[in-house]
Backbone as numpy.savetxt, mean C-alpha at the origin, in Angstrom:
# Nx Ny Nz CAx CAy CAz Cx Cy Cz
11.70 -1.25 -1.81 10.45 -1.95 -2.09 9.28 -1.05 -1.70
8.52 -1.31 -2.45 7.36 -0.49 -2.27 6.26 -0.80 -0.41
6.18 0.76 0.24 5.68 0.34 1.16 4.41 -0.48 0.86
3.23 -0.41 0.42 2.45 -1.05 0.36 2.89 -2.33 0.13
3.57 -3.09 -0.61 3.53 -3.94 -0.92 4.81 -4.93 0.09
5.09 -4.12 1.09 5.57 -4.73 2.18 4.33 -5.02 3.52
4.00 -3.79 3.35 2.90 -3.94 4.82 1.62 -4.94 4.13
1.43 -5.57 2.71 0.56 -6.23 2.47 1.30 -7.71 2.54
2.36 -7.97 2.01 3.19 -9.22 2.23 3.35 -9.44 3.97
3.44 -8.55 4.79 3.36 -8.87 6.24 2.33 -9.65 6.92
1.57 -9.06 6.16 0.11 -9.38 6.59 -0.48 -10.78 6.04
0.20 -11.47 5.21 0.32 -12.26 3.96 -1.09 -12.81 3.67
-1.52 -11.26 3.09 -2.34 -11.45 2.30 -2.51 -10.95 0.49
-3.33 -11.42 -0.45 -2.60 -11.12 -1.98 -2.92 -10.03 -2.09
-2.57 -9.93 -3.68 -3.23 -7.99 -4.18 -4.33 -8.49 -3.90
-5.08 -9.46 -4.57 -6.68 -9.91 -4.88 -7.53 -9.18 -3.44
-6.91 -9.64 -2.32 -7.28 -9.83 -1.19 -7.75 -8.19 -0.70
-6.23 -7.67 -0.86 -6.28 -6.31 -0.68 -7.02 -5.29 -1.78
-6.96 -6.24 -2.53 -8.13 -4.85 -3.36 -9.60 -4.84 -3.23
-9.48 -6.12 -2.65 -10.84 -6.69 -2.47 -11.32 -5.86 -1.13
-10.31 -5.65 -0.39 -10.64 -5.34 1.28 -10.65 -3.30 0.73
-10.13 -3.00 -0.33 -9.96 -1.67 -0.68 -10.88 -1.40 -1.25
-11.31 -1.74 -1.69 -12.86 -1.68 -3.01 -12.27 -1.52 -4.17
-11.07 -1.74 -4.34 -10.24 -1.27 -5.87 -9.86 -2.58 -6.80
-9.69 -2.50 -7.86 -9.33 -3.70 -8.67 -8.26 -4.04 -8.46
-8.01 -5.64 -8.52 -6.46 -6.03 -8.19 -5.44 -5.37 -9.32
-5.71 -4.89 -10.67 -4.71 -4.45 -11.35 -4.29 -3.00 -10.72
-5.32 -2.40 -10.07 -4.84 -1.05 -9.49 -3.79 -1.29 -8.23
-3.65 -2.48 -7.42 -2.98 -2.47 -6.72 -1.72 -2.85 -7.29
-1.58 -3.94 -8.20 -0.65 -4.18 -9.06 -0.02 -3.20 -9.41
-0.34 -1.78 -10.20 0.05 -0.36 -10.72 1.14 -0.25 -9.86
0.03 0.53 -8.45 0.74 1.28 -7.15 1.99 0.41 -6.63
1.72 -0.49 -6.77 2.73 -1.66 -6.20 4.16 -1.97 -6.88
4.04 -1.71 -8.19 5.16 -1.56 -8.97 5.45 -0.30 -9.94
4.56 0.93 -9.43 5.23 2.39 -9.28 5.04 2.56 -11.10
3.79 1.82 -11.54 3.50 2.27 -12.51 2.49 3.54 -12.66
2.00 3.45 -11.40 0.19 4.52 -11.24 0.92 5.09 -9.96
0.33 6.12 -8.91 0.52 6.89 -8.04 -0.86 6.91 -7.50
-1.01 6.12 -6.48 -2.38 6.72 -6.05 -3.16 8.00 -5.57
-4.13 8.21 -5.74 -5.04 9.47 -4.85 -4.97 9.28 -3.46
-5.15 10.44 -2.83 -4.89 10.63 -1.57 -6.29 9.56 -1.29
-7.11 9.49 -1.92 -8.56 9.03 -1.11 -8.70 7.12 -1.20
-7.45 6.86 -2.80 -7.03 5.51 -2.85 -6.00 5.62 -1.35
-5.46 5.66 -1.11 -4.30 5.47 -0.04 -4.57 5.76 0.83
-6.18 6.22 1.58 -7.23 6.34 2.80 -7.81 4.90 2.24
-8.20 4.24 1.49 -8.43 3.09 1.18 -7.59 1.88 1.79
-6.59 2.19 1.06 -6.03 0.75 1.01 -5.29 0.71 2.69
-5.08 2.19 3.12 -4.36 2.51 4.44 -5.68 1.47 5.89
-6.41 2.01 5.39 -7.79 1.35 5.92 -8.01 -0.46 5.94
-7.91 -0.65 4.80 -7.70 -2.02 4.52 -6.47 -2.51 5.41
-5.34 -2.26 5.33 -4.29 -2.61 6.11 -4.23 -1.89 7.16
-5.25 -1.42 7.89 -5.23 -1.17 9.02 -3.51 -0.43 10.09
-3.75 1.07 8.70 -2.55 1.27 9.35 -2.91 2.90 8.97
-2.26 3.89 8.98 -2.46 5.56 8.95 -1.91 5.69 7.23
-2.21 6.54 7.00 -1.69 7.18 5.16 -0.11 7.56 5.94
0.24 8.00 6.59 1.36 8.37 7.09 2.19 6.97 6.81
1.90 6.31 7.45 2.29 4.94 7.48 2.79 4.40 5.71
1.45 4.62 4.78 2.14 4.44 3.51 3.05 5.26 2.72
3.14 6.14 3.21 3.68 7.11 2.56 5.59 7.88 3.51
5.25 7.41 4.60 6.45 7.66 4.96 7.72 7.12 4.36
8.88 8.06 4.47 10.10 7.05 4.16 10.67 5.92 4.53
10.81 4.64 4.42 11.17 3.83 5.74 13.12 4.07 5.12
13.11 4.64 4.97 15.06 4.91 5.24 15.43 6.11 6.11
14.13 6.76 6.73 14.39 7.72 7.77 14.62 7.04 8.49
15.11 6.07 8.98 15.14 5.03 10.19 16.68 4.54 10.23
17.25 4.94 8.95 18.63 4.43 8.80 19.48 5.92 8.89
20.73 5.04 9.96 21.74 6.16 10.23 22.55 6.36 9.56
22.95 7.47 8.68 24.26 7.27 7.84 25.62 6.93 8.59
């Protein structure tokens, strides 16, 4: 699942919400969210901002966490 669209369901708030808190249109979060668009480094300082979390944070693997 797409990180963003986990760390925004945590938070349980909508795309609307988050694009709103990003300055971006809810269809752009929609895109990123279902890996139709790729955001800019300066969208994903956005939305990282909005969800109050690091670009590291969106962009990391979360299966580095799993042990084979």
């Amino acid at each position: 699942m797409n990180k963003i669209k986990v760390l925004r369901e945590q938070r349980k708030i909508t795309q609307q919400q988050l694009a709103r808190m990003a300055g971006v249109a809810q269809s752009t979060i929609h895109y990123i969210e279902t890996g139709q668009k790729s955001p800019t480094l300066k969208l994903l300082e956005k939305i990282a901002l909005a969800l109050d979390v690091s670009v590291v944070d969106l962009i990391e693997n979360t299966q580095n966490n799993i042990s084979p």
